[in-house]
C-alpha positions in Angstrom: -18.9 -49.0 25.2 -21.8 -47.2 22.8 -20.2 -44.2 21.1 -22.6 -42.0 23.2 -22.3 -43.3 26.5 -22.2 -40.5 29.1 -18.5 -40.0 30.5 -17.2 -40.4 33.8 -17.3 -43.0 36.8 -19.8 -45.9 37.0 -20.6 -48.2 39.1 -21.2 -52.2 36.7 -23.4 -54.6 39.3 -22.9 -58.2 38.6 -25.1 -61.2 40.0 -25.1 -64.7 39.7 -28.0 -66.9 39.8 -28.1 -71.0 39.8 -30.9 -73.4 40.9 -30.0 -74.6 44.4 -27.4 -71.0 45.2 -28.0 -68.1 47.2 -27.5 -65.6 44.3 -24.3 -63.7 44.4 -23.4 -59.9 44.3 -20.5 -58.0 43.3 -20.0 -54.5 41.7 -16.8 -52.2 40.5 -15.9 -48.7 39.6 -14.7 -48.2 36.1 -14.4 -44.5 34.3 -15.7 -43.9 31.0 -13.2 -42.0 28.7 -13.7 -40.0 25.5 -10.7 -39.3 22.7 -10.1 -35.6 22.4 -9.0 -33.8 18.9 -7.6 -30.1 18.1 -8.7 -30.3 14.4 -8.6 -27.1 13.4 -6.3 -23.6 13.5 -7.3 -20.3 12.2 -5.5 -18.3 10.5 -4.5 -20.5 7.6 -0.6 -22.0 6.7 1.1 -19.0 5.1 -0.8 -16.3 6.0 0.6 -12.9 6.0 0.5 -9.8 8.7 1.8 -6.7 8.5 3.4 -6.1 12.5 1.7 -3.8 14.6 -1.8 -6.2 13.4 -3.5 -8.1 16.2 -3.8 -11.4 14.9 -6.5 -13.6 16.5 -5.5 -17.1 16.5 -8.1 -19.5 17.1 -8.3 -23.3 17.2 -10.8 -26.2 18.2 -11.7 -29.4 20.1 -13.9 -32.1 19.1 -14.8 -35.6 20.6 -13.5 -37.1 17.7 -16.0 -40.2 18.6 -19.1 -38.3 18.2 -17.8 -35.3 15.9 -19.0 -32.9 18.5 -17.3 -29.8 19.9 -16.2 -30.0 23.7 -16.3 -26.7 25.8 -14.1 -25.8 28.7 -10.7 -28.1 27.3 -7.9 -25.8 28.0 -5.6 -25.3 25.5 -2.1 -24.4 25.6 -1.2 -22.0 22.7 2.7 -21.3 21.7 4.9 -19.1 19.2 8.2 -20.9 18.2 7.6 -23.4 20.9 7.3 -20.6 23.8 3.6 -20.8 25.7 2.2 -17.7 24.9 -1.2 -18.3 26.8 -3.6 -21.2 28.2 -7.6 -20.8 27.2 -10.8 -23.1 27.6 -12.7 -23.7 24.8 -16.4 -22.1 24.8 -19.4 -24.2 24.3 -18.7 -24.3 20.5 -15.4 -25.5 21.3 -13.3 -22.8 20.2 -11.1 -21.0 21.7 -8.9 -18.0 21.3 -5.4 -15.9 21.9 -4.8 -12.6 20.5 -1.3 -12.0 19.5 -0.1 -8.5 19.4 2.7 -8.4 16.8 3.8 -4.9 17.4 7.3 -6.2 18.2 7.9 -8.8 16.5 10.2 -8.8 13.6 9.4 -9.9 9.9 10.0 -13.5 9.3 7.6 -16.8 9.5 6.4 -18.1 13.1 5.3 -21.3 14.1 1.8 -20.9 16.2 0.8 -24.4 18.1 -2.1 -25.0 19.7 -1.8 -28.4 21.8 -4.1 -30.0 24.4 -3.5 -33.0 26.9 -5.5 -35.4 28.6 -8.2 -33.6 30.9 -9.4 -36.2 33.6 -12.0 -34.0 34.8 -13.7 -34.1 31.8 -12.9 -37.5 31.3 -10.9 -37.0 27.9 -7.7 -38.6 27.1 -5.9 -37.1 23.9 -5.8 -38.2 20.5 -5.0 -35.7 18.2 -2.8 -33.4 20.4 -1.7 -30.3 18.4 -2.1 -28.6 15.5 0.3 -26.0 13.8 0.0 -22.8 11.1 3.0 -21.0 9.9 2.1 -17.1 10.2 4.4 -14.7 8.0 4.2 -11.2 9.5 6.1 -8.6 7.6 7.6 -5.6 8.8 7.5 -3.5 5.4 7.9 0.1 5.6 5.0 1.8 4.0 5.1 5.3 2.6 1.3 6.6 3.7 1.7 10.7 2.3 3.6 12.2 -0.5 3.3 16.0 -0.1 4.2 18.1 -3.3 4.1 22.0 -2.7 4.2 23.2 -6.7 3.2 20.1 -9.0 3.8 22.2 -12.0 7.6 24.4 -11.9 9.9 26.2 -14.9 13.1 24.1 -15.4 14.9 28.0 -15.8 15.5 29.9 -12.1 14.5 33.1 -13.9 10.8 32.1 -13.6 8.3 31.3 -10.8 8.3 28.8 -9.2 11.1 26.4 -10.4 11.7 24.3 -7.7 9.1 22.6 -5.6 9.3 20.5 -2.0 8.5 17.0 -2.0 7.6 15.6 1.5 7.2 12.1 2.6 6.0 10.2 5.4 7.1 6.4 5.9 5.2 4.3 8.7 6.5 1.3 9.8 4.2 -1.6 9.1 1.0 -0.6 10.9 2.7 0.1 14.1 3.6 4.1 13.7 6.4 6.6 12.2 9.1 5.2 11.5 12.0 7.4 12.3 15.7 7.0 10.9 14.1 5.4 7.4 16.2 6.8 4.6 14.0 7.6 1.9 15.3 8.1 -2.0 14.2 9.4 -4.5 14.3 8.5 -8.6 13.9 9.6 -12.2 13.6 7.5 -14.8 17.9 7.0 -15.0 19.2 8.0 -12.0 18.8 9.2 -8.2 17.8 12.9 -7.6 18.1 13.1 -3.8 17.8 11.0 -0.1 16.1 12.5 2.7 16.1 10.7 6.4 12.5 10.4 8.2 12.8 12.8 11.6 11.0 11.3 15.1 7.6 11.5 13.3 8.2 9.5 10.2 8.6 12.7 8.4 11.3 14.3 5.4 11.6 16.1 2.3 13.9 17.2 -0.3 13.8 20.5 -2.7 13.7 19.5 -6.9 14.8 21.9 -8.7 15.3 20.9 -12.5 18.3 21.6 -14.4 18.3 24.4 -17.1 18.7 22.2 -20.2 16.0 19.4 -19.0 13.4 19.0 -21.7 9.8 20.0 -20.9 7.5 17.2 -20.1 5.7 15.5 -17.8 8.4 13.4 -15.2 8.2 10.7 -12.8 9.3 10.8 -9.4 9.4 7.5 -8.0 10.2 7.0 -4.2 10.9 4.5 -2.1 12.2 3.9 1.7 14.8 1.6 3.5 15.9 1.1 6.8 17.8 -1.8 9.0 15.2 -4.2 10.4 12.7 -3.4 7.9 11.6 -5.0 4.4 12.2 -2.3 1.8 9.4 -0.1 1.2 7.1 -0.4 -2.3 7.7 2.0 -4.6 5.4 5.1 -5.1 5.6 7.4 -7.5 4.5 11.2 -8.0 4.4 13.5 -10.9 5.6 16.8 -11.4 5.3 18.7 -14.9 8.3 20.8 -15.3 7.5 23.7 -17.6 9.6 25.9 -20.0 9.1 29.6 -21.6 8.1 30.3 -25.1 9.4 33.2 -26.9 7.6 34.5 -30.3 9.1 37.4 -33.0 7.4 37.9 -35.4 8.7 38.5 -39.3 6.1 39.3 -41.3 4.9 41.8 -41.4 7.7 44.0 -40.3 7.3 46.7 -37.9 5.4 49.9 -38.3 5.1 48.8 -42.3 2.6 50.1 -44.4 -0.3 48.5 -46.5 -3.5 49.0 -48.4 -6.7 46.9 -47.6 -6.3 45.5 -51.3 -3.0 43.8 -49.8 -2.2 40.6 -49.1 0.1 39.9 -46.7 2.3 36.9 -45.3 2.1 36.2 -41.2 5.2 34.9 -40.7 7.0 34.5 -36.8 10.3 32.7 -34.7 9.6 30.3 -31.9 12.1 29.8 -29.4 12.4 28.9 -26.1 13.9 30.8 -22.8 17.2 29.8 -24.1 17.3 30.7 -27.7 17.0 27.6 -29.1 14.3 27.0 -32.2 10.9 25.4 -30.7 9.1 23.5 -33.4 5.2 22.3 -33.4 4.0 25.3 -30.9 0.1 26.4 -32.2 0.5 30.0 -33.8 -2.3 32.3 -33.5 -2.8 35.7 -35.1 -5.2 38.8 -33.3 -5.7 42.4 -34.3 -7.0 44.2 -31.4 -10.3 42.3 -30.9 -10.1 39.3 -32.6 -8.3 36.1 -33.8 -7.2 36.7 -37.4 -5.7 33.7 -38.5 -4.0 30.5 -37.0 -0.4 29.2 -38.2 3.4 30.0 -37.9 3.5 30.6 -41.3 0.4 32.4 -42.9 0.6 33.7 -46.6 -1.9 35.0 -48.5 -3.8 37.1 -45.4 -6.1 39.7 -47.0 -6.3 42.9 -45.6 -10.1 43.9 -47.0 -11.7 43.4 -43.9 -9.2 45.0 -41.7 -10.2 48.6 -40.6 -7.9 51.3 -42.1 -5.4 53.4 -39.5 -2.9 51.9 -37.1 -3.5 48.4 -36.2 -1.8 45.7 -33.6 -1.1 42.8 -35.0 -0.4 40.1 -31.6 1.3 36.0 -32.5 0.5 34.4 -29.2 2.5 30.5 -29.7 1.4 27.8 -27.0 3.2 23.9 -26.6 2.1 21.7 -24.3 4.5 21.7 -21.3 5.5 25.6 -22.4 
């Protein structure tokens, strides 16, 4: 039978014919079969999801005789073996089933998609099924990191010096995931926990210890909870500040000089709790200008300064202070 030839019944007339013989007749029914295929799944082996993501899962049939697609070929789609739904193909020969993997849990599934013989198209199977493995993962994901005060004073006596830090965790792309326990990190240890509420929501208070140096810290956060993959981890920044403190030495108080002096600028840099701050920038004003720049100034001639009482100001900056 021709690759081509149309499917279905028909009818083959025979006749006979020999010199001196009435001719004979005969004919007989015979059905004309093609060989189906499934030859191809979509998505790929190994594919990932996140759950809550409706996957579209889509496979197609071919005469594998003459290579072309075959329309209206039911076929039977499963999940770990279960029949999950039975589709015709369209006239391109695909057809589909959208899986809603909003409750499943994370792991790797086995989607089929097999066909059988179909005698009212005349087909009779060859290829019968086709497989993908689909990972879907169920990873906690931490969408919003709230901080109220990104910039607090390490000492209590000074505003603000502690800030809120509020999270929300979702749980893969299906919503809020309530009862995830959510933790936060520096860069040695934990610093608190907090426990997402019915709307995937928590926070804890940071409030730095006195003696913590001044700087720029990492917060890094990340979420767990049972049935779930583990959360990435995000992180946050928070500069935590402390409090210059500037006496100055030279010159001393109230002390008196003639414009043909000069005279040494000299000051103390501490912190808020007394203890020597080195490599702040020193600067020097009288009452309307800068005068000279330096923690330590000798030498500063007085010519240009206007005679009377006059105000002599050290104003000391440091990053993080």
């Amino acid at each position: 039978v021709p690759e081509r030839y149309e499917l279905g019944p028909e009818i083959v007339h025979i006749q006979a014919n020999s010199s001196y013989y009435d001719a004979g007749y005969n004919s007989t029914l015979v059905y004309v079969y093609g060989w189906s295929s499934v030859d191809a799944i979509y998505p790929e082996n190994y594919t990932e999801f996140s759950a809550g993501t409706d996957v579209t899962i889509t496979c197609h049939v071919i005469d594998i005789n003459t290579g072309e697609s075959i329309s209206n070929y039911n076929v039977s789609f499963y999940k770990d073996h279960t029949l999950q739904l039975v589709n015709a193909t369209d006239s391109t020969g695909n057809t589909s089933w959208i899986w809603d993997t909003s409750n499943e849990s994370a792991g790797y599934y086995n989607i089929t998609c097999n066909i059988t013989d179909e005698p009212v198209l005349y087909y009779n199977t060859s290829v019968s099924e086709i497989e993908t493995i689909i990972r879907i993962r169920r990873q906690l994901i931490i969408t919003d990191i709230i901080v109220d005060n990104s910039s607090i004073y390490r000492n209590d006596s000074y505003e603000p010096y502690k800030t809120r830090i509020t999270v929300h965790i979702n749980d893969a792309n299906i919503g809020d995931a309530e009862g995830a326990d959510v933790f936060f990190y520096n860069e040695t240890s934990i610093i608190d926990n907090c426990t997402t509420n019915a709307t995937g929501w928590c926070n804890i208070t940071y409030n730095p210890t006195d003696d913590v140096t001044p700087g720029n810290y990492t917060i890094y956060i990340n979420s767990t909870r049972t049935g779930n993959e583990d959360s990435d981890t995000s992180e946050t920044y928070i500069d935590v500040l402390g409090v210059l403190m500037v006496n100055i030495t030279s010159p001393p108080n109230e002390s008196s000089w003639t414009k043909l002096d000069n005279i040494t600028l000299d000051a103390n840099i501490t912190d808020e709790r007394g203890y020597v701050v080195s490599g702040a920038t020193v600067e020097w004003y009288n009452e309307t200008n800068k005068i000279a720049e330096g923690q330590h100034y000798e030498n500063f001639s007085l010519i240009d300064q206007s005679a009377g009482n006059r105000t002599i100001q050290a104003n000391a900056t440091k990053e993080f202070y």
